[in-house]
N, C-alpha and C positions, 0 to 999 in steps of 0.2 A: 799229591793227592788231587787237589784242583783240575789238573790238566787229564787224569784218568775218568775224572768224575764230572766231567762238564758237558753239558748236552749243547748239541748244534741243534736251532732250531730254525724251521724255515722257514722266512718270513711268510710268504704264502699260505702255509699253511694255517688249518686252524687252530692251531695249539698256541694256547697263553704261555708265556716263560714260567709260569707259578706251575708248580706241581705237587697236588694232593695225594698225600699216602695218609689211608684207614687202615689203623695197625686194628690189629682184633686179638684179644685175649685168649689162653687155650682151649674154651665151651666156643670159640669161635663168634661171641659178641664183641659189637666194637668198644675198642679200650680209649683208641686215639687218633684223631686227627691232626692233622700237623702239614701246613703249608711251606716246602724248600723251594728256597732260589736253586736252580739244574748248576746255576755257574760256581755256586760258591754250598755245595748240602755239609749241612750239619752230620757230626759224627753222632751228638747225642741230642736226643729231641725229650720232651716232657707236657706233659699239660699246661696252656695259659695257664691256668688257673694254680696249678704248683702242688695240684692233687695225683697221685699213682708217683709207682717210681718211673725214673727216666729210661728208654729205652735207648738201648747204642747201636748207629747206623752204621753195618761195613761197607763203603763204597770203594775199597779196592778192586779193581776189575769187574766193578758191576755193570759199566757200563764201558760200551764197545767202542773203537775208534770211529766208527761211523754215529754214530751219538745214541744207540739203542742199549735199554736193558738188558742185559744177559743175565744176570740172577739177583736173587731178593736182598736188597740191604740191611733187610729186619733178620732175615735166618738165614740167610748164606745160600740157600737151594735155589739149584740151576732150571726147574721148571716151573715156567710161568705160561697162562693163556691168555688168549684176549680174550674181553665177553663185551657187549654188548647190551647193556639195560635197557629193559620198556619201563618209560614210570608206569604209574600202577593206575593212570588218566588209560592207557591203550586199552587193557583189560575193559573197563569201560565205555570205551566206546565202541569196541568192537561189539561189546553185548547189542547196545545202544542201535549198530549201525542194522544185525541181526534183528532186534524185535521190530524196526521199520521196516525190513523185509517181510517180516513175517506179516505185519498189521495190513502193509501192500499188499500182499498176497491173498488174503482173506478181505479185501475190498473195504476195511475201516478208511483207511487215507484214501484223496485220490492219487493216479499217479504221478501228480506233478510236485504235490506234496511231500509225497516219498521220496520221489526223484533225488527234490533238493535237499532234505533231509539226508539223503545219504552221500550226496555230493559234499554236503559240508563236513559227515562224522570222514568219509573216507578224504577228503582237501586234510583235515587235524591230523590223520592217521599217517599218513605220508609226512606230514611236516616233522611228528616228530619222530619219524624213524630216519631223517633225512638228520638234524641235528644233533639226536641221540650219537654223542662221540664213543666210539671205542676205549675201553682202558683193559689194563695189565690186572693179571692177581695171581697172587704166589700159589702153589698146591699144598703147598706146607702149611704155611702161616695165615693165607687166606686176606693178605693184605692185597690194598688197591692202591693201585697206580694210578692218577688221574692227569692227562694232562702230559704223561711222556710223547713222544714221537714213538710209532710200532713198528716194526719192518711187517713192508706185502709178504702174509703169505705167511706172515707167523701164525702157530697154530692154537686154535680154538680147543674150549676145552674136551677133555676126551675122559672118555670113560674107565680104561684101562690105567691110563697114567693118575686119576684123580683114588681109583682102587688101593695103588702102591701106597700111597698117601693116607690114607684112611686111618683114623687112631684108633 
């Protein structure tokens, strides 16, 4: 099982060897977080705390000979997307970078004021969409993968395929 289930990681990359899976109950709130070593994952994981039942991980064939995920360890289903999170900082400052525009525009600031004001919300904006890492999540079970290796060119989520899925 070890040698099925062990991820190649590379060095280069940005990826820590720790990998977070947020398992989520069937309303789809989260139930569980749980940190595995890629080299050595646990079949069954549970709460620090020793609260919920234990849930059991199938890592037979879940992961490829090239070291990527091919299906969910928590439900067994073969369709998974990337996504891409903004924390919930972008939202705001994009408002942010907006109403200096607007305030410039209507002659409140001058526009050096503005300028720099918008140089620094749009310098934040880019940083974090530059750090914001990719991860995995099941269509089924709606857990996260954080922290795997993705293959280029895996597909994002889609509308059709998250339909099939729908309870």
């Amino acid at each position: 099982m070890a040698s099925s289930a062990s991820w190649r990681f590379d060095r280069s990359a940005d990826y820590t060897p720790d990998v977070q899976i947020d398992i989520r109950d069937n309303q789809g709130r989260p139930r569980l977080t749980v940190h595995v070593d890629p080299a050595k994952p646990p079949t069954v994981v549970k709460a620090e705390d020793g609260r919920g039942s234990p849930v059991t991980l199938n890592w037979d064939r879940a992961v490829d000979d090239a070291g990527y995920l091919r299906h969910c360890p928590v439900c067994g289903c073969h369709e998974l997307y990337m996504q891409k999170r903004f924390p919930r900082l972008t939202v705001f400052v994009m408002i942010l970078a907006l109403a200096t525009a607007f305030l410039w525009w209507y002659g409140v600031y001058t526009w050096k004021a503005a300028l720099a004001s918008t140089l620094v919300v749009l310098t934040a904006d880019v940083l974090l969409w530059v750090y914001n890492k990719p991860h995995l999540v099941c269509y089924l079970c709606q857990a996260v993968y954080r922290g795997v290796p993705i293959k280029r060119g895996h597909p994002r989520w889609d509308a059709a395929t998250a339909e099939r899925f729908a309870k």
